[in-house]
C-alpha positions in Angstrom: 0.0 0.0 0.0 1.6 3.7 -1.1 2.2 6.2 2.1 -0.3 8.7 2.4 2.1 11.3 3.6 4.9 12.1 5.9 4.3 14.4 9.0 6.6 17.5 8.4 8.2 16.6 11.1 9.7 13.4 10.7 13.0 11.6 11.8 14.7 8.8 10.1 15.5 6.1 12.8 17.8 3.4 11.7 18.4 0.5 13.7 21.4 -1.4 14.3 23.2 -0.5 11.2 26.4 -1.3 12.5 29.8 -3.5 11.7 28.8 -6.5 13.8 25.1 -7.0 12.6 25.6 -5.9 9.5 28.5 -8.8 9.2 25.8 -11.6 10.0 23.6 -13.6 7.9 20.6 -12.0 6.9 17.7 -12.7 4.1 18.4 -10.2 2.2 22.3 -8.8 1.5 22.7 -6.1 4.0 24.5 -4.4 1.5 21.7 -3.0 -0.5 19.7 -2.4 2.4 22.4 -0.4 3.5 22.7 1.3 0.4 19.0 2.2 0.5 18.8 3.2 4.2 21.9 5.3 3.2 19.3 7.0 0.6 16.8 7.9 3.0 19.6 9.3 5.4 20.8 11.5 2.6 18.0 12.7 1.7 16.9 13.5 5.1 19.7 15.4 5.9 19.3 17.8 2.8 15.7 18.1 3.9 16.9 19.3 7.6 15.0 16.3 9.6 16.9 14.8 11.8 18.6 11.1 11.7 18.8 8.9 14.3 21.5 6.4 14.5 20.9 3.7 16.6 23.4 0.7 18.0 23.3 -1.7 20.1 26.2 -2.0 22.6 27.3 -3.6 25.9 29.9 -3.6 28.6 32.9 -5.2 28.3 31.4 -7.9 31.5 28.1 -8.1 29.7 26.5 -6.9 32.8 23.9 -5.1 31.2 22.6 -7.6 28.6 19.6 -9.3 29.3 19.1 -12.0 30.8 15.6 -13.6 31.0 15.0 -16.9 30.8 14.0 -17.9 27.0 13.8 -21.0 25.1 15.6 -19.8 22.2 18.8 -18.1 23.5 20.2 -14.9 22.0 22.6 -15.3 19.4 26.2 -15.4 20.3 27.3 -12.2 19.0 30.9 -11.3 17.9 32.8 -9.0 20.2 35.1 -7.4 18.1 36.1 -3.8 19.0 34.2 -2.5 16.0 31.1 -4.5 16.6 29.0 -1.4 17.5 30.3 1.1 15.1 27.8 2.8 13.0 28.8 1.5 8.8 30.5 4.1 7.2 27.8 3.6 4.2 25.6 5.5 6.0 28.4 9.1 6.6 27.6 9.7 9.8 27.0 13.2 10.0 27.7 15.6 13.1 23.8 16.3 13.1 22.6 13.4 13.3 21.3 11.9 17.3 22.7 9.3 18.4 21.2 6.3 20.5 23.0 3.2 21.8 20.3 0.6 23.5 21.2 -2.2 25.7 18.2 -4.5 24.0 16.0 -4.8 21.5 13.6 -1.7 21.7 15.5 1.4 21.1 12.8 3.8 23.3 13.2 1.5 26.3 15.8 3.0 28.8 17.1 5.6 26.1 16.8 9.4 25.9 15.2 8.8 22.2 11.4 9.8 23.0 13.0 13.0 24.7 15.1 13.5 22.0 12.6 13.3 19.0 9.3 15.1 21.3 12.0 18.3 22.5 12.1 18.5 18.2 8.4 18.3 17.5 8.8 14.8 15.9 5.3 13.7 15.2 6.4 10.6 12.5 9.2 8.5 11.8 10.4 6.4 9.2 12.1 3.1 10.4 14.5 0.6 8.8 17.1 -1.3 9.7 18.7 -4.9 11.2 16.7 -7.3 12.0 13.2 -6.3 11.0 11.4 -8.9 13.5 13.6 -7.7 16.6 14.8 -4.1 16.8 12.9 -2.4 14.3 9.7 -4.2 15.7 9.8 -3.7 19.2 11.0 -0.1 18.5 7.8 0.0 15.7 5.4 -1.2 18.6 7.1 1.7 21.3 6.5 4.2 19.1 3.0 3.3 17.9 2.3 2.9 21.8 3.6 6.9 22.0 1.5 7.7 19.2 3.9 8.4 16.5 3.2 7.9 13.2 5.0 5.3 11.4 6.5 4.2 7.9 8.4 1.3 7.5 11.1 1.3 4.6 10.7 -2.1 3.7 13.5 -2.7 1.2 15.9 -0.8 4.1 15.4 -3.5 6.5 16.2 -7.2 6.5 16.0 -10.4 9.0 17.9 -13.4 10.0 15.0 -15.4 9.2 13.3 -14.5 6.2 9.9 -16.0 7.4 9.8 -13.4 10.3 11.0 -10.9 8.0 8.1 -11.2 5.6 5.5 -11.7 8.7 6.7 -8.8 10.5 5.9 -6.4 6.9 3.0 -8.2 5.5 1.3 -8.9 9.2 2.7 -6.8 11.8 3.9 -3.4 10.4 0.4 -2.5 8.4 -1.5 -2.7 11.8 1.4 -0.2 13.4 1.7 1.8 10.4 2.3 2.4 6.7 5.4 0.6 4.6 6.5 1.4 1.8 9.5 1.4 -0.5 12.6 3.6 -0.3 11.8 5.4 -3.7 7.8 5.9 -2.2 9.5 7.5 0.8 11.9 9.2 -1.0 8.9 11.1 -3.1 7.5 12.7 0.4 10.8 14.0 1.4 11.0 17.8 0.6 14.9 18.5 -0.1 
């Protein structure tokens, strides 16, 4: 379904677009979601919104990573020293907010509701690594804040393809509207 609009105040929030996740296995090659959520960040910048880069990072005694009991266990992430460094493909710019989460949901026990509300945000387009885990939970905290959401579908990928495809067939329509990078691209006034 084509987006109806974008709020003028929108924000780009890209999701774990870093070395280490971006070095897994994903569904589709991270490089051309990359590439495309590297679009949208360009383009919001010449338009004057603001992008948010977020990462995921943790101590150095993994003291604050969760630890709840699940039957499928986390996956054993890499810990290289670059692991949570934003890819250069995106040019991180000076401007741009930064937000490093300790779990999945990047609103929970970060500044980035105070951050987008002390600009105006009303909307915010999401993409990013993995669709059916960060950008989700992050989707479903910011529908639950009442901010309208577009989902850049070909920005975002998944470990698993079938939760990929759920998530933005199933999940994402009922939260908000999603859309291609191109159909996003047309609402951004540069």
């Amino acid at each position: 379904m084509p987006i109806s609009v974008l709020d003028p105040k929108t924000a780009l929030v890209l999701i774990d677009l870093q070395k280490g996740v971006a070095a897994l296995p994903t569904a589709h090659p991270a490089a051309g979601v990359i590439a495309n959520a590297a679009r949208l960040a360009a383009a919001f910048r010449r338009a004057e919104l603001p992008v948010v880069l977020v990462n995921v990072a943790f101590s150095a005694d993994g003291g604050d990573r969760p630890h709840s009991r699940t039957d499928t266990p986390p996956p054993n992430l890499p810990s290289t020293p670059d692991f949570s460094e934003i890819v250069p493909e995106l040019a991180p710019s000076p401007s741009d907010i930064r937000i490093t989460k300790r779990q999945w949901n990047a609103f929970y026990g970060t500044e980035l509701d105070l951050q987008l509300r002390r600009r105006g945000i009303r909307g915010i387009v999401l993409a990013g690594i993995s669709t059916s885990v960060g950008v989700d939970t992050t989707a479903r905290a910011a529908y639950e804040r009442s901010y309208n959401v577009t989902f850049a579908s070909d920005a975002m990928t998944d470990r698993d393809p079938v939760l990929h495809e759920c998530a933005i067939t199933k999940i994402f329509p009922r939260l908000g509207e999603v859309a291609t990078t191109d159909a996003i691209l047309a609402h951004v006034r540069t």
